[in-house]
C-alpha positions in Angstrom: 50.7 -93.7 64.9 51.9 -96.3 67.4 55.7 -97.0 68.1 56.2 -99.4 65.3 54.7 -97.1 62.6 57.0 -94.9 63.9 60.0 -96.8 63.8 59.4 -97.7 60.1 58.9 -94.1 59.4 61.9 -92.8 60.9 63.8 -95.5 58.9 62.1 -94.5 55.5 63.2 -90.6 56.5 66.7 -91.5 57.3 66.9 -93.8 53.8 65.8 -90.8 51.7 68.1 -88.8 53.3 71.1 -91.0 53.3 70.0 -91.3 49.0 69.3 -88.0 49.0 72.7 -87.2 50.0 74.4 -89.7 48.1 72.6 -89.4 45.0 71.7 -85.7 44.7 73.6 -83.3 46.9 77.2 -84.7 46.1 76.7 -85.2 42.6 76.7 -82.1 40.6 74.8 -82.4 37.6 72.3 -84.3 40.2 72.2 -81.3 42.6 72.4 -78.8 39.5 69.3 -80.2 38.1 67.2 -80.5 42.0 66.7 -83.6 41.7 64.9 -85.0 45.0 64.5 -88.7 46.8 61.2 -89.5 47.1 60.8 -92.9 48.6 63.8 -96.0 48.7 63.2 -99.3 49.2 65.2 -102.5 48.0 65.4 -103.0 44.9 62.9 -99.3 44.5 63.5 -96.1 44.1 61.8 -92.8 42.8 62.8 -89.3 42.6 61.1 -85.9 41.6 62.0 -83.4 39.1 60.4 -80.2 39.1 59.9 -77.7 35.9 62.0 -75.6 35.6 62.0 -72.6 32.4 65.7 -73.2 31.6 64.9 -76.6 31.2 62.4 -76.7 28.3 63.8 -78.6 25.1 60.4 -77.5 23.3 59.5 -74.0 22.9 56.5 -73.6 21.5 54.7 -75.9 24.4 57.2 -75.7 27.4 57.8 -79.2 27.7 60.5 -80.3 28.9 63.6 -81.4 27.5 64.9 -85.2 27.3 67.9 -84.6 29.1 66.5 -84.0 32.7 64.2 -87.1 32.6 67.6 -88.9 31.0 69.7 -88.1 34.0 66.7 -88.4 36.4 66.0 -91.9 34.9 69.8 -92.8 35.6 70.1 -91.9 38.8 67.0 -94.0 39.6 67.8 -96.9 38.1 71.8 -96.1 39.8 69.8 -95.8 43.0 67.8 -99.0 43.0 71.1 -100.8 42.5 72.8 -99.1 45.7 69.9 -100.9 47.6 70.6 -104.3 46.7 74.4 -104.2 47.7 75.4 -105.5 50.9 78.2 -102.7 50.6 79.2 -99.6 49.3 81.1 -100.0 45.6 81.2 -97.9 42.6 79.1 -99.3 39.1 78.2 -97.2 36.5 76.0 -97.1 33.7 76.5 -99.0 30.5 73.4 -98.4 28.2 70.0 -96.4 28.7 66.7 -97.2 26.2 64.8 -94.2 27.0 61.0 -93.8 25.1 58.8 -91.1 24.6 55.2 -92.3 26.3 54.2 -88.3 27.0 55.1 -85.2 27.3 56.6 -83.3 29.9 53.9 -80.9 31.2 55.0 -77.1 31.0 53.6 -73.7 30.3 53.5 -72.1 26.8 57.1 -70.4 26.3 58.4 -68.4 23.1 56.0 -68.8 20.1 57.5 -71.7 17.5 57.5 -68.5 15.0 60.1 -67.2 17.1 62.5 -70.3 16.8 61.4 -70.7 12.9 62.8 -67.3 12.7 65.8 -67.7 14.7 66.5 -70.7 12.2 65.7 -68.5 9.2 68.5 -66.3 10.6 71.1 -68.5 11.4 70.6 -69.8 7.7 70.8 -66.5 6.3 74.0 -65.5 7.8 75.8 -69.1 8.3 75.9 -69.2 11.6 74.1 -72.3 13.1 75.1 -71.6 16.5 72.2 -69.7 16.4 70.0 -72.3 16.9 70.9 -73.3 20.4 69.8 -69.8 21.4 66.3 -70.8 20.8 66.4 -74.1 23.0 66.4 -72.9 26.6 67.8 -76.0 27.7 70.7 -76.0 25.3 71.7 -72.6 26.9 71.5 -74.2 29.8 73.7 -76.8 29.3 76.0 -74.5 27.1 75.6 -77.1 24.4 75.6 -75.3 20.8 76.2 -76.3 17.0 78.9 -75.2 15.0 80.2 -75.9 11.7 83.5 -73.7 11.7 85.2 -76.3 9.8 82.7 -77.0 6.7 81.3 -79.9 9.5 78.1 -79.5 11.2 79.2 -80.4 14.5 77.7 -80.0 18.2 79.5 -79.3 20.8 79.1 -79.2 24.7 81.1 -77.0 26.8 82.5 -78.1 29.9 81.1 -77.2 33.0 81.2 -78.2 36.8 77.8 -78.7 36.9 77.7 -81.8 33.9 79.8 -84.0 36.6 78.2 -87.0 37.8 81.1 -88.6 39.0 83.5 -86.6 41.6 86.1 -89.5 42.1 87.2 -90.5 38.5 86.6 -87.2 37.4 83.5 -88.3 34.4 81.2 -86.4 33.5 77.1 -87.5 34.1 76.2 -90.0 31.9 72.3 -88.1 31.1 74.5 -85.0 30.2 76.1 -87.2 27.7 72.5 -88.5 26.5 70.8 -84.6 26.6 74.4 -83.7 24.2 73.3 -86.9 21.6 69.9 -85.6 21.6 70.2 -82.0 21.2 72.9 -82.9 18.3 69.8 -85.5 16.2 67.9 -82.0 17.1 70.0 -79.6 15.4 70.8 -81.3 12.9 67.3 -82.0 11.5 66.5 -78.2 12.2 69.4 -77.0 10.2 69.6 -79.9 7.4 65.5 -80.5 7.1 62.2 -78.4 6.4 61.0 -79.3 9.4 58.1 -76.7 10.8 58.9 -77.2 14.4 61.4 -78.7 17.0 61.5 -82.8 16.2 59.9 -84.8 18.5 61.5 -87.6 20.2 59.8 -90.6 20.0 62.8 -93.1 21.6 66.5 -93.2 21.9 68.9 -95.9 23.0 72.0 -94.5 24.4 75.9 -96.6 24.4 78.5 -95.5 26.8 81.4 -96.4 25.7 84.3 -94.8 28.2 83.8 -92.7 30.4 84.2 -88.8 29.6 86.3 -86.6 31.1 85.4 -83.2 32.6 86.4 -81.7 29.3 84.5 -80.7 26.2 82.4 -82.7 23.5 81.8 -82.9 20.2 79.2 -85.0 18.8 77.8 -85.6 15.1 74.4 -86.8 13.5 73.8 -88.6 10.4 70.1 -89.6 9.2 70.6 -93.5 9.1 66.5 -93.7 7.2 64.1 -91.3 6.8 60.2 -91.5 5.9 57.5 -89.0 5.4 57.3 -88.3 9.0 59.4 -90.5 11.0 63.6 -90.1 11.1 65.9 -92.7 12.3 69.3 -90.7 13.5 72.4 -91.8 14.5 74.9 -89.7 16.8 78.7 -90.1 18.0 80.0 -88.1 20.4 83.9 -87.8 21.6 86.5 -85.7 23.1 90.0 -85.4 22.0 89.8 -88.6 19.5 87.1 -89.0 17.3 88.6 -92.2 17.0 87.6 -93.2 20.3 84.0 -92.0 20.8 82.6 -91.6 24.6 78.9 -92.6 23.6 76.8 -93.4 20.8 73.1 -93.1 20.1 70.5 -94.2 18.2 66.7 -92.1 18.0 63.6 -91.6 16.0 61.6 -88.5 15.6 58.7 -87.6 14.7 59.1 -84.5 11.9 56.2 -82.3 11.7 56.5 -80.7 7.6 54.4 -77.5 6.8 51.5 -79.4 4.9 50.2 -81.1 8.5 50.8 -82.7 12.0 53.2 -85.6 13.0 51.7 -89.1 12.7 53.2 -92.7 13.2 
């Protein structure tokens, strides 16, 4: 390697770390979740997310959850912003369209039979909190359903490590997306005959305000629903429902006990 190729190399280390730093290590749901700068460049940048158990959304394949890839996507995209400015400013992030094109590879984790159970149960004795202990993820993120006031309702607890902004305070905006997600999810689980966890095929997040480093509550109502495919619409808030944080739209795939999902 001559002294040039070294020169550029040295630069490209210092960028990743300078990203790294800003990006990762100082933002907690960023650092929480490992993320790591792979390569920046102007107008690029790519980061790494490694598997991690308590981050599987499915089950019965290990796959990971929609959440991680949310919040890694967003801090991407944030990243590849912060290259093109000729100074430091804060910008955050107004809407995400996030699609399906494959899964998240992971190794095989509880049997399905176990969360069709742990669904049986949490029908059986009303209490449909029950099915977040069957997500690993959703322990994870301490993000549960509840329907203590005749409401099926999801709620997100607060935690330091779903804070993606440290000045305002606001919480991350793919914790916000993981929370719509996980609510479409529960709900089909507890208000369908589904025979497995949904399957995401795309959702298109809105943030509206930001949220504050306090809890969240978020509801899902099926907007259209065919044989196999379920449009779902979520709203999440904090103290006024009248003033909702984010919104989301997403279709599943539902997988019934007479065959596969198809489109």
């Amino acid at each position: 390697m001559n002294d040039k190729a070294r020169e550029d190399q040295s630069a490209a280390d210092a960028r990743v770390a300078l990203f790294q730093q800003w990006f990762c290590d100082t933002i907690p749901h960023n650092k929480a979740l490992g993320l790591k700068v792979v390569a920046v460049a102007r107008g690029l940048a790519s980061m790494r997310l490694e598997w991690r158990k308590e981050f599987v959304g499915n089950p019965e394949t290990g796959v990971l959850a929609g959440g991680p890839v949310t919040a890694m996507l967003d801090g991407c995209c944030g990243m590849s912003v912060a290259t093109m400015l000729k100074d430091p400013m804060p910008f955050a992030t107004l809407d995400g369209d996030a699609a399906a094109v494959g899964p998240g590879q992971g190794t095989r984790g509880q049997s399905m039979t176990s969360v069709l159970e742990r669904l049986a149960e949490a029908r059986k004795s009303g209490e449909v909190g029950r099915l977040a202990e069957a997500i690993p993820y959703a322990r994870w993120m301490r993000i549960a359903p509840e329907n203590g006031t005749g409401e099926l309702l999801t709620r997100m607890r607060y935690h330091e490590a779903l804070v993606g902004n440290t000045f305002l305070p606001a919480l991350h905006g793919g914790t916000l997306g993981a929370m719509l997600e996980l609510t479409a999810i529960f709900h089909l689980l507890w208000g369908t005959e589904t025979a497995a966890v949904p399957k995401i095929v795309n959702i298109t997040v809105d943030y509206l305000r930001s949220a504050r480093p306090v809890d969240v509550i978020a509801r899902a109502t099926v907007t259209k629903q065919g044989r196999r495919l379920v449009n779902v619409y979520v709203e999440a808030w904090q103290d006024d429902r009248s003033k909702p944080v984010a919104t989301a739209n997403a279709h599943f795939l539902m997988k019934s006990s007479d065959g596969p999902p198809s489109l």
